[in-house]
Every structure is written in C-alpha cells, then in structure tokens.
LOPA-164112 format. One line per field, with one value per residue (C-alpha): residue in three letters; residue number from 1; x, y, z. Coordinates in Angstrom, 2 decimals. Layout:
LOPA-164112
residu	[ALA;...]
num	[NUM;...]
xx	[X;...]
yy	[Y;...]
zz	[Z;...]
END
This chain:
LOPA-164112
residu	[UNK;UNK;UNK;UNK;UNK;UNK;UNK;UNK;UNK;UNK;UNK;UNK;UNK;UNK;UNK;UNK;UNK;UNK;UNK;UNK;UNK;UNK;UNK;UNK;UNK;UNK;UNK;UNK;UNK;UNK;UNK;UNK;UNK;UNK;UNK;UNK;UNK;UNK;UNK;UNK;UNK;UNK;UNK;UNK;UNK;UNK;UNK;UNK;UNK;UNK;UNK;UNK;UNK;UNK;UNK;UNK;UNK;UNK;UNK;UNK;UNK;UNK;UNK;UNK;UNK;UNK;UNK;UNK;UNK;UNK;UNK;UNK;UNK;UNK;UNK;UNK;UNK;UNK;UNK;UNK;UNK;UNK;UNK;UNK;UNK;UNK;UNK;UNK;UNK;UNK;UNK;UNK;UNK;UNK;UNK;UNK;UNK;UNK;UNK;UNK;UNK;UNK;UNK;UNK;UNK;UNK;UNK;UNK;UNK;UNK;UNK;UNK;UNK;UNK;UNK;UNK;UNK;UNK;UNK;UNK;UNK;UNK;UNK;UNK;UNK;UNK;UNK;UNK;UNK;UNK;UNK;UNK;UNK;UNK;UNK;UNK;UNK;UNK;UNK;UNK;UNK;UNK;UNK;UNK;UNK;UNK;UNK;UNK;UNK;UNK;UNK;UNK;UNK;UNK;UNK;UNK;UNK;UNK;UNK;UNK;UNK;UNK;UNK;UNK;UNK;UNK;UNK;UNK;UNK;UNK;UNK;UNK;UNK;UNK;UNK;UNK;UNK;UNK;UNK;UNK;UNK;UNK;UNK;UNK;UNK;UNK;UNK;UNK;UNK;UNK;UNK;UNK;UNK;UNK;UNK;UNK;UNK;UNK;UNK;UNK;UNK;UNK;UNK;UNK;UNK;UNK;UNK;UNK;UNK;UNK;UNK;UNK;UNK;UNK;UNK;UNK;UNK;UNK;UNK;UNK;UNK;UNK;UNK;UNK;UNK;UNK;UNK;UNK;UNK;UNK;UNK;UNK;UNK;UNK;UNK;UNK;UNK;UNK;UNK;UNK;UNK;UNK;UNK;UNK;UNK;UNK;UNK;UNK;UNK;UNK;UNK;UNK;UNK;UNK;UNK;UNK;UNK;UNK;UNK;UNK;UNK;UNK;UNK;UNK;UNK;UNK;UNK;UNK;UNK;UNK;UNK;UNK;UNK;UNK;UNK;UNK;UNK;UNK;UNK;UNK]
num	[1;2;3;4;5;6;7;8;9;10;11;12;13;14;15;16;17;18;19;20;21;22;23;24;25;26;27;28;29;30;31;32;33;34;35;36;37;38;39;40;41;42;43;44;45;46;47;48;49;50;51;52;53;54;55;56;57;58;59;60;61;62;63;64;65;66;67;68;69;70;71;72;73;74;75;76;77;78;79;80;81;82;83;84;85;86;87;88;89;90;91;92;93;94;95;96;97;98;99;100;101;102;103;104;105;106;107;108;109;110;111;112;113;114;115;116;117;118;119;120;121;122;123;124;125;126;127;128;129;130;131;132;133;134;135;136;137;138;139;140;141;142;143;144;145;146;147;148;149;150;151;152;153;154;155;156;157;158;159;160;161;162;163;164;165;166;167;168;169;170;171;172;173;174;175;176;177;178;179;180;181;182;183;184;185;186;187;188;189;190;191;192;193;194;195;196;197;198;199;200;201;202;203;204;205;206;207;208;209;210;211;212;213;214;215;216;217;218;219;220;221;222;223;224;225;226;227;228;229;230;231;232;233;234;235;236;237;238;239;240;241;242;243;244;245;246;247;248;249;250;251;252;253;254;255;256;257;258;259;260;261;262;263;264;265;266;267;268;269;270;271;272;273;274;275;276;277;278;279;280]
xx	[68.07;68.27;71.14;71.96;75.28;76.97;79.13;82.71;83.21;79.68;81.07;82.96;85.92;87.69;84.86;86.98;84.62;87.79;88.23;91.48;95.01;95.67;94.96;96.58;98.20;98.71;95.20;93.85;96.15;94.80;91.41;92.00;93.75;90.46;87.85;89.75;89.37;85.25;85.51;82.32;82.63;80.05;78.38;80.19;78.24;77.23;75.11;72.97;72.14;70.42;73.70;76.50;77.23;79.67;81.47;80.91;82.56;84.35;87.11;89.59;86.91;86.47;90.13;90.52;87.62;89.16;92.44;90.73;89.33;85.88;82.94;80.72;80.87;77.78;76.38;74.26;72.81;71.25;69.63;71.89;74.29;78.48;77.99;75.97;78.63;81.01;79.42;78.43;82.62;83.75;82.85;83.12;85.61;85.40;84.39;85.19;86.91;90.67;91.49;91.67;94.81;95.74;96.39;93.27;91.38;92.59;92.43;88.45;88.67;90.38;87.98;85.02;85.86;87.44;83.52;81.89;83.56;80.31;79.41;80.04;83.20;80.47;78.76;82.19;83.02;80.12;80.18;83.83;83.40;86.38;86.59;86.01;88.91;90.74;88.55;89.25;93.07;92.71;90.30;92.60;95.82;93.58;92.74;96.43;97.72;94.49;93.33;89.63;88.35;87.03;83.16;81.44;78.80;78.58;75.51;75.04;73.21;70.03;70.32;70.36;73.16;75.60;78.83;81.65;84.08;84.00;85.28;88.77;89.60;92.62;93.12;95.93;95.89;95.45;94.72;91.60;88.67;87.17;83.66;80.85;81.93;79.93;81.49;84.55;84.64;82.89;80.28;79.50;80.64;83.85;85.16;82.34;80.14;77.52;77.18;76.79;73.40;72.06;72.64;70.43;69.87;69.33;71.47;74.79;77.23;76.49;72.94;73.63;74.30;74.56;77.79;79.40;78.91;80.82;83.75;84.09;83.99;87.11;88.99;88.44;89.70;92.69;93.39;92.66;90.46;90.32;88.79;86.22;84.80;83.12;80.69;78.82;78.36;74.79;76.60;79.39;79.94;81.98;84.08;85.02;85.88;87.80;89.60;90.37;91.80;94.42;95.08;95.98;98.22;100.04;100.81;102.74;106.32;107.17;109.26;106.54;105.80;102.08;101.54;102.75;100.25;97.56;98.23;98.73;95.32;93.02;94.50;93.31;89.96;89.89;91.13;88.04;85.52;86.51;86.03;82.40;81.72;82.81;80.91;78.19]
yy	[120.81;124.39;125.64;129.38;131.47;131.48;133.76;131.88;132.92;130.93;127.77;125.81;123.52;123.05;120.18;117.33;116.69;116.93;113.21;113.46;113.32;117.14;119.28;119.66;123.51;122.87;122.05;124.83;127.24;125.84;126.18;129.58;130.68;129.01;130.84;134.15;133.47;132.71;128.99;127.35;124.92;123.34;124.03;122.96;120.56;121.93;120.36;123.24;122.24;125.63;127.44;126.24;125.00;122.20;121.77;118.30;118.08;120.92;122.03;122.51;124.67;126.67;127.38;128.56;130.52;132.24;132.26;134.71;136.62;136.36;136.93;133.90;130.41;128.44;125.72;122.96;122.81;120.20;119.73;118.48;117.66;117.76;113.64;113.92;116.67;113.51;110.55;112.79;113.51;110.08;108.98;111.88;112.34;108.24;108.91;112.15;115.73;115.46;111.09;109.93;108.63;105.34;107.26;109.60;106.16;104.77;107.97;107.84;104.30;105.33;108.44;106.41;103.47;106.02;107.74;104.41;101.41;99.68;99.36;96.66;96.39;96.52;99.53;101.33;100.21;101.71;104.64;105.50;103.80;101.47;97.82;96.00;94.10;97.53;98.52;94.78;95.70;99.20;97.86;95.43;98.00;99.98;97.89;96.45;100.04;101.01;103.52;101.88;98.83;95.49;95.99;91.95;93.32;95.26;96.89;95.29;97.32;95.85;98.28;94.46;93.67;90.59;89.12;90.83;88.10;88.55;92.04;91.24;88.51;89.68;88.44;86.17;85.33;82.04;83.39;82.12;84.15;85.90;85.50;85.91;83.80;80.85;78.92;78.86;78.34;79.62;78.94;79.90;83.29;83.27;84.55;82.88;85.61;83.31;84.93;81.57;81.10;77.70;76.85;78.42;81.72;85.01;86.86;87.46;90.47;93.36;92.15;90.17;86.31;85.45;88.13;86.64;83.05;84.23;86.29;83.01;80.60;82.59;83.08;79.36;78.63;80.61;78.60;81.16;79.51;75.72;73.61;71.28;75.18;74.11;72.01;74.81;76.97;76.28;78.30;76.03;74.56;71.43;73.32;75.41;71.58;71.30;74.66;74.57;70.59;72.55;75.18;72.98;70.91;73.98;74.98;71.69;71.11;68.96;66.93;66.37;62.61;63.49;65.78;62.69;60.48;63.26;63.31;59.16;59.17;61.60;60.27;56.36;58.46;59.89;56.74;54.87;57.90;57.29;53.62;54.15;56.65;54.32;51.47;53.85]
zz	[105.55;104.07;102.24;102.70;103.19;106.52;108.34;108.53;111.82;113.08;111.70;114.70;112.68;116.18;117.56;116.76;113.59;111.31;110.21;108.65;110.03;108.36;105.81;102.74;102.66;98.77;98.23;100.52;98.32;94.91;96.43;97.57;93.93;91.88;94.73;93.54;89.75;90.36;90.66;92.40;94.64;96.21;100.19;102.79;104.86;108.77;111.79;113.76;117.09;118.05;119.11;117.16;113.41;113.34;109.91;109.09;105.43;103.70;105.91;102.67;100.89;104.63;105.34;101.71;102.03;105.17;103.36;100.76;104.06;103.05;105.41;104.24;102.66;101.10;103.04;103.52;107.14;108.68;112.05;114.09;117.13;116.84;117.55;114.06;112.10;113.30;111.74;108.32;108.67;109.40;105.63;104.01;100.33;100.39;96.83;96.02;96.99;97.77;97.90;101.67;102.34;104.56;107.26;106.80;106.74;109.71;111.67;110.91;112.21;115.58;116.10;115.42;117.72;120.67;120.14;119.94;121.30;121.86;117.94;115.81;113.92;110.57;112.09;111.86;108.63;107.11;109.08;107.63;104.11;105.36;104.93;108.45;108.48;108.51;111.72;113.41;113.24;114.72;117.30;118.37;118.15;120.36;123.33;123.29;124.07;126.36;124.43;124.31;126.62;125.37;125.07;126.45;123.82;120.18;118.82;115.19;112.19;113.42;117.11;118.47;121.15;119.88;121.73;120.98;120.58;116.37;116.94;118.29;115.98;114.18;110.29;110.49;114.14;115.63;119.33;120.57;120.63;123.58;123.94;126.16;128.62;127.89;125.51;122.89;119.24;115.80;116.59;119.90;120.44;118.53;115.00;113.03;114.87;115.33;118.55;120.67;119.41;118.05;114.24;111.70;113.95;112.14;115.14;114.49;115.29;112.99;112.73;109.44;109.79;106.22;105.71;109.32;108.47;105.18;107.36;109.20;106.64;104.75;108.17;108.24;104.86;105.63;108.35;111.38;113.32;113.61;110.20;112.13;112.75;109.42;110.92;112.94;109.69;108.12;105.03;104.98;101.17;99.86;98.41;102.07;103.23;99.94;100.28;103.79;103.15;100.69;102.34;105.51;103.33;101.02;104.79;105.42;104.69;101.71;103.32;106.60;106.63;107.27;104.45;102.29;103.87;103.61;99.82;99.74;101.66;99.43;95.92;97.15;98.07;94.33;92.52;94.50;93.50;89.78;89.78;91.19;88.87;85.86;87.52;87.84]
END
C-alpha cells in the first residue's frame, strides 16, 4: 500500500467496481464547491494490477475532482486485481461517507452474488456489511428470475465447502428446503444449516455452527420450519421448546377446538408441576 497522487485520467471508474445504484449529483456538486474553497478530503481508495488502477471507494470525491478539472486526486493504492477494487467496494461507506441507501445495499448484494454465486450467504453479508437475511432474499429473488443458478454447494468463512440448502431458505417461508440430495430436514441439509452432518459437528454453512444452529433455532421459533426440528439442534434450549409451543398456539384461531385443548392440556401440566413443587 503506498499513498501518492494520481493522474485522474489513470484511474478506471467504468470496471463495474461502483457498488451503488448512482451517484448523488448534489453531493458531487457540494464536494466539488468545498474542493474549490481548500477542503481536504481524504484518498480515494485504488487496486493496481500492473496496468490499470481500479477505483475501489471514492467515486463521489473522483467525479468532483474531475468536475473541478483537476489533473490529480490523492490516493491510497493497493496491490491488486479489479475482482479485489470489487470486494474493498462492496462494503464500502457502511459506516461512513455519504449513508448507503436500501437500494445501494441491495445492489451490493446482487453484484456480489452475480460475481460469486458459489459463497455462502454469510460470506456475502460480510463482504457488503449487510445483514444475511437481506442476502437470502436477494439470492432467492435471483434464481427465481434466472439471473444466478442454484449452487449444490457454498464456500463458508472457513474456505470449507457446505450444502447449500441454508442459502435458499427464505424468512417467512414454509417451502421445504433443498438440500444435497440426501436427506430433508434441519438437520440434515436444510435451514438449520447443519449441513447433513451428524449432531454435535463443527461443519456448518458459513463455516460457523454455533451462529447456524442459532439462525435455525429462531426460524424454528418463528414457525418456518417444522418444531420437532428442535430435536436435531445440540443448541436447542427449554425455552426454544417453550417459545416455539407459543408461538404455534398465538398462530391458532381462538375459536380452533385444538388450540383450546392445547391450552386445557398445558395448564393440567402446570397445575401438576406446582403440586410437586409444593410437595417437594
């Protein structure tokens, strides 16, 4: 990494490394105005790959810079390929410079999956500074309109390949999962992301198991894949069984003869819990 002052016209903005939807013409302006009145911003960020620089973050400060018609900009420049200017881009202003819109964030999500299909749903997230359930929806918007295929695996953080069943779960949906072919369920292959590996298994998609078990167990709470999923979890608490009980009966309506058994059922369960616990 150096940083030194390049020529504007060495910088290539038109590699596809521009994350967001647009720019902002207002900001480039008040950029452009503050440049004039001896405002410093800081270097743009650039990839060299031996012939070309690819802008990576900074393209407000650049086109205000050539706005101005000056001959050179400050950068940082790091060693590099376009693929690299591209993930540095993908995350970039998640915490500062002009705010990322919705769109801007899901636009990172759709370049970064249409450049790399084959990672894990958390690999993207963390890449763009998105949440993953944001990247599950756009996957699955994706592959419903053909724009990317359905990967059989993901790579996970860990460079490890996991089924990719996890990563085409949609919040809210109670489709069943695809999975690698051998089995069905949470725990083989499914939305728990225990990757169809035995119980108590470090693997899991996006090379974490502790954080999937925990994506599952909610998804199972909230009543998108089947309760008795539980079971299969090593992480799964009393109070997920609890949870998921309520949660299957606040779905119920009032007036469903089974929900007032349910309720009939668990207070006779309570009522004998308290008399053993005074007997006790």
């Amino acid at each position: 990494m150096q940083n030194q002052d390049l020529a504007l016209e060495k910088i290539d903005i038109y590699g596809g490394t521009q994350a967001r939807v647009a720019t902002n013409d207002e900001a480039i302006s008040s950029y452009a105005e503050a440049m004039l009145e001896g405002a410093q911003f800081p270097p743009v960020v650039t990839y060299y790959d031996g012939s070309n620089f690819w802008l990576a973050d900074g393209f407000h400060r650049f086109l205000a810079a050539q706005r101005n018609e000056f001959e050179t900009i400050a950068a940082v420049v790091y060693e590099g390929s376009r693929t690299d200017a591209l993930r540095h881009a993908l995350g970039a202003n998640a915490t500062n410079g002009i705010y990322r819109s919705n769109a801007d964030k899901r636009n990172a999500c759709e370049v970064a999956l249409e450049e790399w299909p084959n990672m894990s749903n958390a690999v993207i997230a963390e890449m763009c500074k998105v949440s993953p359930d944001l990247v599950r929806r756009c996957r699955l918007e994706m592959e419903k309109l053909n724009r990317i295929e359905s990967p059989r695996e993901v790579t996970g953080k860990d460079g490890k390949q996991y089924p990719a069943g996890i990563e085409r779960q949609p919040r809210g949906g109670s489709q069943k999962v695809e999975n690698d072919g051998s089995s069905s369920g949470a725990g083989q292959g499914s939305s728990s992301g225990s990757g169809g590996k035995a119980k108590g298994d470090s693997r899991a998609p996006g090379g974490a198991s502790m954080e999937i078990e925990a994506d599952a167990r909610k998804m199972i709470r909230d009543g998108e894949i089947k309760h008795a999923e539980l079971d299969k979890l090593q992480s799964a608490t009393a109070i997920d069984y609890a949870e998921t009980a309520l949660n299957i009966l606040n779905r119920m309506k009032p007036d469903d003869p089974r929900r007032t058994e349910a309720v009939g059922r668990i207070e006779r369960w309570l009522a004998k819990e308290k008399a053993g616990a005074e007997l006790a």
